[in-house]
C-alpha positions as a Markdown table, in Angstrom:
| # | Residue | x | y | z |
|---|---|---|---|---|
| 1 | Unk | 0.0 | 0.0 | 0.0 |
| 2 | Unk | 0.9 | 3.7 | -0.8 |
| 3 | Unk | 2.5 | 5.3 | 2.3 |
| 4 | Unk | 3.5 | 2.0 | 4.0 |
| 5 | Unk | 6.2 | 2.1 | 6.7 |
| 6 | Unk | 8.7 | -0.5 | 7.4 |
| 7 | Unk | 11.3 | -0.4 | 10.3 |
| 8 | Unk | 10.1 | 3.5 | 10.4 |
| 9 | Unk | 10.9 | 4.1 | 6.7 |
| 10 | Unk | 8.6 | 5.0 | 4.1 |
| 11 | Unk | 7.7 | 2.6 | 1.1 |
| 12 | Unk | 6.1 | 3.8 | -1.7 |
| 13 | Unk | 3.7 | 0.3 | -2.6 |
| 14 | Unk | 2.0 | -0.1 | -5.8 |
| 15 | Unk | 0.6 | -3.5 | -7.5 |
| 16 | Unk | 3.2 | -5.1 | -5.4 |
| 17 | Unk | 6.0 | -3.8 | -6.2 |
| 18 | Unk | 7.6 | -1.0 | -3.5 |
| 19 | Unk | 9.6 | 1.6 | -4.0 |
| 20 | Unk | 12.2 | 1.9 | -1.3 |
| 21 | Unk | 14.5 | 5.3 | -0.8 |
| 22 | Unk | 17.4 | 5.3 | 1.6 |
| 23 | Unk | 18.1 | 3.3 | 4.8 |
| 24 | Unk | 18.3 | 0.0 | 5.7 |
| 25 | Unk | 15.4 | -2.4 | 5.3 |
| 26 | Unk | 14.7 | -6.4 | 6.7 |
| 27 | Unk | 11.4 | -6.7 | 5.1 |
| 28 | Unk | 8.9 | -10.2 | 4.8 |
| 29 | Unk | 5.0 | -9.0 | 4.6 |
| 30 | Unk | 3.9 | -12.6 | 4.6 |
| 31 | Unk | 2.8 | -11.8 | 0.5 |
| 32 | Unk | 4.5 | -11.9 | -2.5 |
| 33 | Unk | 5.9 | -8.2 | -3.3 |
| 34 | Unk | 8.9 | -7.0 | -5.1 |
| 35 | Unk | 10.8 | -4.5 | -3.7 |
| 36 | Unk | 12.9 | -1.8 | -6.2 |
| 37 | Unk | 15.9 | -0.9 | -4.2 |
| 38 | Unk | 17.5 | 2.7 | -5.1 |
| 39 | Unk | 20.4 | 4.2 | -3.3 |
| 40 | Unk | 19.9 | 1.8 | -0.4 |
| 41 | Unk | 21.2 | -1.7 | 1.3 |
| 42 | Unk | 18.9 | -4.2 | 1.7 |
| 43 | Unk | 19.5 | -6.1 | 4.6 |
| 44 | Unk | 19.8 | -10.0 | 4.8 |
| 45 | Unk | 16.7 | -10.5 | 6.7 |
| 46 | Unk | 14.6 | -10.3 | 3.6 |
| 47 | Unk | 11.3 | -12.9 | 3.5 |
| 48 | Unk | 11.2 | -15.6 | 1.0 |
| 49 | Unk | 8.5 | -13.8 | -0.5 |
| 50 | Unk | 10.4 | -10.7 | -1.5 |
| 51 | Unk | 11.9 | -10.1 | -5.1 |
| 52 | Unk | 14.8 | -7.8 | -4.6 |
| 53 | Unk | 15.4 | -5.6 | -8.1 |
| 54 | Unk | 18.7 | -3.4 | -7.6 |
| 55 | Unk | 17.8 | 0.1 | -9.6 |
| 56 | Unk | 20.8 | 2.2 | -11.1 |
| 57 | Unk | 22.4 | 4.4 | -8.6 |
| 58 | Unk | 22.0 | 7.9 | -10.6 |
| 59 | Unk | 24.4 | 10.3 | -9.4 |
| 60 | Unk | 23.7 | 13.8 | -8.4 |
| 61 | Unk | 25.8 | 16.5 | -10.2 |
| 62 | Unk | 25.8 | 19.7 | -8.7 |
| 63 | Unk | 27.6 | 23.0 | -10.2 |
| 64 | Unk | 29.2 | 24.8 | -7.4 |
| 65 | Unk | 30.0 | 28.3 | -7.6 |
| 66 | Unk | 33.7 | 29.0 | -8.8 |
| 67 | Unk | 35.2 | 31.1 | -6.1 |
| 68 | Unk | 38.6 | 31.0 | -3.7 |
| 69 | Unk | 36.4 | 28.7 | -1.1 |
| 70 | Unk | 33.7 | 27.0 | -2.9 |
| 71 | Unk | 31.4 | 25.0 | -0.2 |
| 72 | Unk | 30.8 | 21.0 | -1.0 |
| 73 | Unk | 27.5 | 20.1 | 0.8 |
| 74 | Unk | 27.4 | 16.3 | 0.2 |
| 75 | Unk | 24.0 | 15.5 | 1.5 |
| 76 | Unk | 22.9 | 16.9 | -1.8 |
| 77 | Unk | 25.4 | 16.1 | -4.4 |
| 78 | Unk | 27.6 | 13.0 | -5.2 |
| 79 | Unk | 29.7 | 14.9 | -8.1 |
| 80 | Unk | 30.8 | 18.7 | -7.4 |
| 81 | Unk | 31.4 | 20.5 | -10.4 |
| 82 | Unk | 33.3 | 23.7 | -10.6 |
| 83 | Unk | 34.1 | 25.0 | -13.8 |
| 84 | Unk | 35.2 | 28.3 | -14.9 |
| 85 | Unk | 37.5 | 28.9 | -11.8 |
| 86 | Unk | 39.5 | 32.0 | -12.2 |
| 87 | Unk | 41.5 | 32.1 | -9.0 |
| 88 | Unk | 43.4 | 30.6 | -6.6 |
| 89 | Unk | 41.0 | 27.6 | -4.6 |
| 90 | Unk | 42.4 | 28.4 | -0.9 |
| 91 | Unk | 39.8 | 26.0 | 0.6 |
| 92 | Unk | 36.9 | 24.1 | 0.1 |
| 93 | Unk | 34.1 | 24.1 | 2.5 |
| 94 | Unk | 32.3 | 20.9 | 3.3 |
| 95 | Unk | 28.9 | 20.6 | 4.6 |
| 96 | Unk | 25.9 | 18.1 | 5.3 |
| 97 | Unk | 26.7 | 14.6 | 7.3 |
| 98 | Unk | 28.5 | 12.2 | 5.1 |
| 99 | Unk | 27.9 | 8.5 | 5.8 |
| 100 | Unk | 30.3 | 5.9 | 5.5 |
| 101 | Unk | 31.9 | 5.0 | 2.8 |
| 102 | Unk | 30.0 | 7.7 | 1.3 |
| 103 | Unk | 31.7 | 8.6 | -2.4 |
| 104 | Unk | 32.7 | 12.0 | -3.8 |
| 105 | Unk | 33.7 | 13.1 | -6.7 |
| 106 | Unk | 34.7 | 16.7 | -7.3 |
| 107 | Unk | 35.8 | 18.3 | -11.0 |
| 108 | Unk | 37.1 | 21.3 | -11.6 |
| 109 | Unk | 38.2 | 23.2 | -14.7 |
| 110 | Unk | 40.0 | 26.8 | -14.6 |
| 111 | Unk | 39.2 | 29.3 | -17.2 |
| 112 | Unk | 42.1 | 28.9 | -19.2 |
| 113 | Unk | 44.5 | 29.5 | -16.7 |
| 114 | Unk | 46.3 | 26.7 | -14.5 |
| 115 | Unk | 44.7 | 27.4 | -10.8 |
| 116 | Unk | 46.4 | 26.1 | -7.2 |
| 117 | Unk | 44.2 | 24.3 | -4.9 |
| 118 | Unk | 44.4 | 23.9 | -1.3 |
| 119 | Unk | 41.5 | 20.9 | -0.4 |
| 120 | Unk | 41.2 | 22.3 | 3.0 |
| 121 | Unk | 40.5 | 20.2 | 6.7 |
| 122 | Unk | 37.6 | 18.0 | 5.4 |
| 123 | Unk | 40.5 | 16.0 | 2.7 |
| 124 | Unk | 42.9 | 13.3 | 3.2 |
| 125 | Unk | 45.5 | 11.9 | 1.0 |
| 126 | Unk | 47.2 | 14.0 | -1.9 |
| 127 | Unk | 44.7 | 14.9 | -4.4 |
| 128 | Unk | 45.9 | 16.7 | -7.3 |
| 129 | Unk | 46.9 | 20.5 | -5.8 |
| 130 | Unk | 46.8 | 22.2 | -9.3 |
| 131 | Unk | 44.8 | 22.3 | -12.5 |
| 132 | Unk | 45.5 | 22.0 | -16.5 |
| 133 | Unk | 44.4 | 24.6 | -18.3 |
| 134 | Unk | 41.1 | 23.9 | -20.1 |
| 135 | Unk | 41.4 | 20.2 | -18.7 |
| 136 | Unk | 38.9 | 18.8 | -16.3 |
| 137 | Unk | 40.2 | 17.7 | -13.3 |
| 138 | Unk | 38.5 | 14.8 | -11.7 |
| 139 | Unk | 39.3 | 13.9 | -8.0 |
| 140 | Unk | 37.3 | 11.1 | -6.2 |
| 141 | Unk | 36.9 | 10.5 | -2.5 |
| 142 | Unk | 35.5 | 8.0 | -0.1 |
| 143 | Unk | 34.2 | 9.4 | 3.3 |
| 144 | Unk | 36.4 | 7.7 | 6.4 |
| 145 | Unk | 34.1 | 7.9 | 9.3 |
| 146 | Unk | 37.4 | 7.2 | 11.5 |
| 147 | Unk | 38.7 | 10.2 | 10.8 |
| 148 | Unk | 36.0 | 12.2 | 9.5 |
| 149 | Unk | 37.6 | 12.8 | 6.2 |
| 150 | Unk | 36.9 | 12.5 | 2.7 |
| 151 | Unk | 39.9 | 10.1 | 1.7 |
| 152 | Unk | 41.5 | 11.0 | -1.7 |
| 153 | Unk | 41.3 | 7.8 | -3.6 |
């Protein structure tokens, strides 16, 4: 059924199949039902009932503002895109609550010009600390809930 809730989550139910958004599920409703699962982990505790079908993961791209300390906030995007930058990055800003093992990927490409960048406290590792002009730079990170830091990958 529309609007069902299961281990406090919402599921989104229709003809049997549900539609389930983020979180953790263990799931066995006693009926037949096939369960799309987007952007989440379905637990082992799934019912012999249950038809697991894995959607695509589609990534959210986000253009950031080019300036000297750009802000990241990855509770809404999973690629950062900066393009355009026309000066010196002297740090970049995180925000939201990354989980773990969460995945980042940030891109930036300079106007022209090759540009420094300084990552800033929220990075680990040694991603690339300078740009090629009219080159996209791709740098890709994996949130460490250890250290709470997006490791450089």
């Amino acid at each position: 059924t529309a609007g069902t809730v299961i281990d406090g989550l919402g599921v989104g139910c229709e003809f049997n199949v549900c539609s389930i958004i983020g979180g953790t599920k263990a799931i066995d409703n006693g009926s037949a039902v096939s369960v799309k699962v987007r952007n989440s982990v379905l637990s082992s505790a799934v019912g012999s009932n249950v038809t697991i079908i894995q959607e695509e993961r589609i990534r959210r791209v986000i253009a950031i503002a080019q300036s000297a300390t750009p802000t990241i906030n990855s509770d809404i995007t999973d690629v950062a895109s900066i393009t355009g930058l026309a000066q010196t990055i002297t740090g970049i800003t995180l925000a939201g609550t990354p989980t773990p093992a969460r995945l980042l990927e940030v891109q930036i490409t300079d106007n022209g010009t090759a540009r420094d960048i300084v990552w800033g406290g929220g990075f680990a590792g040694a991603p690339p600390n300078k740009t090629s002009p009219n080159t996209i730079l791709r740098a890709f990170f994996e949130w460490n809930s250890v250290t709470n830091k997006f490791d450089y990958l």
